[in-house]
C-alpha positions as CSV (number, residue, x, y, z in Angstrom):
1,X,270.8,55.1,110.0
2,X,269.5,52.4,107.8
3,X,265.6,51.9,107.9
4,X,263.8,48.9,107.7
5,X,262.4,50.2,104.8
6,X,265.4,50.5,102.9
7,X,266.7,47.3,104.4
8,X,263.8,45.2,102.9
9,X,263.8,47.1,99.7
10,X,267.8,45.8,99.6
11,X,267.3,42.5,100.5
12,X,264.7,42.1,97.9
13,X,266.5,43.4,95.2
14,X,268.1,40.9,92.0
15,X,270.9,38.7,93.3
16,X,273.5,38.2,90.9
17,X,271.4,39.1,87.3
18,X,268.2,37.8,87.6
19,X,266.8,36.0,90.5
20,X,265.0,37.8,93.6
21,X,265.8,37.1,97.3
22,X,263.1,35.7,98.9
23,X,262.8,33.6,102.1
24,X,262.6,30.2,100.9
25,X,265.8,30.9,99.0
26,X,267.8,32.3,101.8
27,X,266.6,28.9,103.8
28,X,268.0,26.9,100.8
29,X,271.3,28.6,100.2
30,X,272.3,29.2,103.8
31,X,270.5,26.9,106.0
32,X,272.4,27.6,109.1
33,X,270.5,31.0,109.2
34,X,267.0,29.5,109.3
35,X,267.2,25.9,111.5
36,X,267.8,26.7,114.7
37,X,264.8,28.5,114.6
38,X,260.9,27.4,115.6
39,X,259.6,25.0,112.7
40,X,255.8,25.9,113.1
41,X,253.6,28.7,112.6
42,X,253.9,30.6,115.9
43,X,256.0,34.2,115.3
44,X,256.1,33.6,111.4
45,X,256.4,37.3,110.4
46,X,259.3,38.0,113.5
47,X,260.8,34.6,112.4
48,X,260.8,35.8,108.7
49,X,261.6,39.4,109.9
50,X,265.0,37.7,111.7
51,X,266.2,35.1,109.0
52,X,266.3,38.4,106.5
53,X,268.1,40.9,108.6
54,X,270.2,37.4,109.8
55,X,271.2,37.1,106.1
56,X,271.7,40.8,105.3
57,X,273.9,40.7,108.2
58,X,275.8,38.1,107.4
59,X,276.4,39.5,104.0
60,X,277.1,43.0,105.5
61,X,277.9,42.8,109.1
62,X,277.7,46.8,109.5
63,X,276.6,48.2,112.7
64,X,273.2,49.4,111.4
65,X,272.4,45.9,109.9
66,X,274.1,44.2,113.5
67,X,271.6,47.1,115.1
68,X,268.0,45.5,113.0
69,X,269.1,42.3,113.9
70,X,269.3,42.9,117.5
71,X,266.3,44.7,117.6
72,X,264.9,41.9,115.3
73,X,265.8,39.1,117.3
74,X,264.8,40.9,120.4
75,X,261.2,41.0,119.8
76,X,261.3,37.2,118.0
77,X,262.8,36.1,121.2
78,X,260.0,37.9,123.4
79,X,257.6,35.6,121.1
80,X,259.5,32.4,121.1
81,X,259.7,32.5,124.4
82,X,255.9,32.5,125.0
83,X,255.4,30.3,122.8
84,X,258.2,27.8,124.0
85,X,255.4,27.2,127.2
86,X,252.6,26.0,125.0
87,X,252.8,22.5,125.0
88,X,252.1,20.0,122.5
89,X,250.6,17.0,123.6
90,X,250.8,14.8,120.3
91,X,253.7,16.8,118.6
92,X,256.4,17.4,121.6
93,X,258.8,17.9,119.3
94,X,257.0,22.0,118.2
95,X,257.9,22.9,121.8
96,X,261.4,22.0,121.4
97,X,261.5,23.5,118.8
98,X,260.5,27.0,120.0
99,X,262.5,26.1,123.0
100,X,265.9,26.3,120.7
101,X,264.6,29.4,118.7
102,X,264.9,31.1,122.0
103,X,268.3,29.6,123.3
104,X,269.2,30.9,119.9
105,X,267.8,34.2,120.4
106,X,269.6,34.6,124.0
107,X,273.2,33.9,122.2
108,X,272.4,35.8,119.2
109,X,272.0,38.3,120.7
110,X,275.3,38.4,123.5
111,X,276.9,38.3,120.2
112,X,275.8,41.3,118.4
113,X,276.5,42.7,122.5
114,X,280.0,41.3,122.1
115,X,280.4,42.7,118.5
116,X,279.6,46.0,118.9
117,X,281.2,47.2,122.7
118,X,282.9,49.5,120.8
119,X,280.6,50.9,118.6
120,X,279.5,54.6,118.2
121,X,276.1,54.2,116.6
122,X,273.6,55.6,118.6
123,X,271.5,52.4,118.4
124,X,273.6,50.4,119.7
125,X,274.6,52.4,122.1
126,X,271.6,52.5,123.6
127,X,270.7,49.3,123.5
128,X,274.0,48.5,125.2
129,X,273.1,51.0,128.3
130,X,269.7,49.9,128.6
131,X,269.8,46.3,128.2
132,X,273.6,45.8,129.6
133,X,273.5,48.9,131.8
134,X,277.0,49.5,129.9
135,X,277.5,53.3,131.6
136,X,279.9,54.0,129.0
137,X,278.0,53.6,126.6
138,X,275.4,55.9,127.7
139,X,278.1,58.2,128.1
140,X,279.5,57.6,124.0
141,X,275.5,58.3,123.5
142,X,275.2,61.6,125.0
143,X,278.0,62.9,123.6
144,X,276.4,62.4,120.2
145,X,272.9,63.9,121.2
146,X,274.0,67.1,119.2
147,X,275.0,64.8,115.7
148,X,273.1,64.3,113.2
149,X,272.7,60.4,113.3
150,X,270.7,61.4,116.8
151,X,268.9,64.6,116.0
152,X,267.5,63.4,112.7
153,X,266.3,59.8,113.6
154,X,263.1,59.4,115.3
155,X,263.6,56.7,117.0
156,X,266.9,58.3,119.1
157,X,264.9,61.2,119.6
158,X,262.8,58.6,122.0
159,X,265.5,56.5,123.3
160,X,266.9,60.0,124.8
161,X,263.1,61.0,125.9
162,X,263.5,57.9,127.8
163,X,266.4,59.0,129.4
164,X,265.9,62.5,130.1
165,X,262.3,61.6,131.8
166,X,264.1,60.7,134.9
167,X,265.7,64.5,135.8
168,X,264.5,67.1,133.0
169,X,260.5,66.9,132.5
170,X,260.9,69.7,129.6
171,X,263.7,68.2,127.9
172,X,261.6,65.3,127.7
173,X,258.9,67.0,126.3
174,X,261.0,68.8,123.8
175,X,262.3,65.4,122.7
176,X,258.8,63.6,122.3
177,X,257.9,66.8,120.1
178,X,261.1,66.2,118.2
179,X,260.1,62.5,117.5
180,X,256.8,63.5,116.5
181,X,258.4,65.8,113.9
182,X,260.6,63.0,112.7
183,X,258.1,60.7,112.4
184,X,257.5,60.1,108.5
185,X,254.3,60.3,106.8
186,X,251.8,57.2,107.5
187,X,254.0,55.8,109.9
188,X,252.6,54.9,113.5
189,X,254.5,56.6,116.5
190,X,255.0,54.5,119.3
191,X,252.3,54.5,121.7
192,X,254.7,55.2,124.6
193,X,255.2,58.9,122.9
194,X,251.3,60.1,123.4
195,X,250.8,58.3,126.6
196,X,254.2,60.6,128.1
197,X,253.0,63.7,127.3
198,X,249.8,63.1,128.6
199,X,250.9,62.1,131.9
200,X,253.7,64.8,132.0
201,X,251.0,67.9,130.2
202,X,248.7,66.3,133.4
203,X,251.3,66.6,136.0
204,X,252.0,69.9,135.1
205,X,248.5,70.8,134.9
206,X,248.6,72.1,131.6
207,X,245.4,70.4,130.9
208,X,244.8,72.0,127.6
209,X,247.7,70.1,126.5
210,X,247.2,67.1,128.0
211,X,243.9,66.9,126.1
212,X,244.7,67.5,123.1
213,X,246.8,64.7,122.7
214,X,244.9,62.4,124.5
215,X,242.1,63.0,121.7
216,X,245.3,62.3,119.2
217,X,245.8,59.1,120.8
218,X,242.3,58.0,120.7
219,X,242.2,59.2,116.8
220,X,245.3,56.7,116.5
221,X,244.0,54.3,118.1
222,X,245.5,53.6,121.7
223,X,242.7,52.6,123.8
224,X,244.0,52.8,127.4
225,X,243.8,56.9,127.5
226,X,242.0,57.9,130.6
227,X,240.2,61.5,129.4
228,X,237.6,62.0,131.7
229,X,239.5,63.3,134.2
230,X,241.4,65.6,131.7
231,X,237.6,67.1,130.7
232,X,236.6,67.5,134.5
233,X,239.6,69.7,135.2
234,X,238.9,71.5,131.9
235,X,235.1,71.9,132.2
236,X,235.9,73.1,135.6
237,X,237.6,75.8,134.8
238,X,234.4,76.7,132.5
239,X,236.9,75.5,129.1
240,X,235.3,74.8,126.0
241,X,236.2,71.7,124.2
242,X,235.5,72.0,120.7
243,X,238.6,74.1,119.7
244,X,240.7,71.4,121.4
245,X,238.8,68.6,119.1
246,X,239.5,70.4,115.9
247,X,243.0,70.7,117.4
248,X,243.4,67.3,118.1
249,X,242.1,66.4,114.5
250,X,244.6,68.9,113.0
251,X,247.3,67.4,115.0
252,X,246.6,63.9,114.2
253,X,246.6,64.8,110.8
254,X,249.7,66.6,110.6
255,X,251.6,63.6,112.5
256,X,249.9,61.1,110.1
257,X,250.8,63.1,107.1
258,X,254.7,63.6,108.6
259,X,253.9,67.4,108.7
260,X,254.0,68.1,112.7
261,X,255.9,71.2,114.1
262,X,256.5,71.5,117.6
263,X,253.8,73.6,119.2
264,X,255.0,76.2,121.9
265,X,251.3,77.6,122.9
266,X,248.5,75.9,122.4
């Protein structure tokens, strides 16, 4: 699958001989991709983020640049849309603005769902079973979990996690593990990832474990970890927590540097 760092570095290479891509020039040669979106300062990097992947798609409507685009104008929408209920007492016309960015957003969006019902990348798939709940496209999904366009990208690894969390516990830890291992060196894994195997390590009372990566996630950053409770049941059990610090530290540092292997025993 295409990555948005190889989308960006694409989009910014020479057109024709000599003369980069840039925003402003997208908005001049193809204006239809830039005004029907917000004309003020709220969202400007998602904005930005969606008139690129808008163009590229346009260019090269392939399923993994229709894919960034939905995901794109996914998260610009979320934006717009909170922003479409600040109002403007002098200048009426920014909230009507905002207001059409989103409208845009909503049909955008049903048409990348309409372009790709019968797609078998793994993105989209998803997308279309959790946003549409589109069954058969869940099933089209799990069918791949064995290919290498699931295995190998991080972010599928997750999507299944997601899924499996609801029957198979271990899968699901398995998975997470997986994503960690995929993730690529100075790249931030999504939050959701630490905070799951927490809970599950917790549930499972494999405290040890549950420690460990709640130290990780405080290394990284995530700020809603509750550890106390984690110590109690460790201290309890007369556990030193020292060992599981350096862990932690080695851990975050392997995931950080895109060097982590799955642990089986801690």
């Amino acid at each position: 699958m295409l990555l948005r760092a190889s989308v960006l570095l694409s989009l910014l290479a020479l057109t024709g001989c000599e003369e980069p891509l840039t925003l402003s020039k997208v908005c001049e040669d193809t204006p239809g991709l830039c005004n029907d979106l917000n004309k003020d300062s709220h969202c400007k990097a998602l904005r930005a983020e969606v008139i690129m992947a808008r163009y590229h798609e346009y260019k090269h409507p392939t399923d993994d640049n229709k894919y960034l685009l939905l995901k794109d104008f996914e998260k610009y929408g979320q934006c717009v849309s909170l922003a479409a209920k600040i109002e403007h007492i002098k200048l009426k016309e920014k909230t009507t603005s905002r207001v059409e960015a989103h409208l845009t957003s909503i049909k955008e969006m049903t048409r990348l769902y309409q372009d790709t019902q019968n797609t078998n990348h793994p993105g989209l798939l998803y997308y279309q079973w959790s946003r549409n709940n589109n069954q058969s496209a869940l099933t089209k999904l799990l069918a791949l979990e064995n290919d290498p366009s699931v295995t190998k990208d991080a972010e599928i690894q997750f999507f299944l996690a997601s899924y499996y969390i609801k029957f198979d516990e271990e899968k699901t830890i398995d998975l997470l593990y997986k994503t960690l291992e995929l993730n690529k060196a100075d790249q931030i894994p999504n939050p959701e990832i630490y905070t799951t195997l927490i809970s599950l390590f917790y549930k499972h009372e494999k405290y040890k474990h549950a420690y460990t990566f709640a130290k990780v996630a405080q290394l990284s950053g995530i700020t809603n970890v509750e550890i106390f409770p984690i110590e109690q049941q460790l201290t309890a059990a007369g556990k030193s927590l020292n060992g599981l610090d350096t862990l932690a530290q080695q851990t975050y540092d392997s995931i950080n540097a895109g060097q982590f292997v799955s642990p089986r025993e801690f």
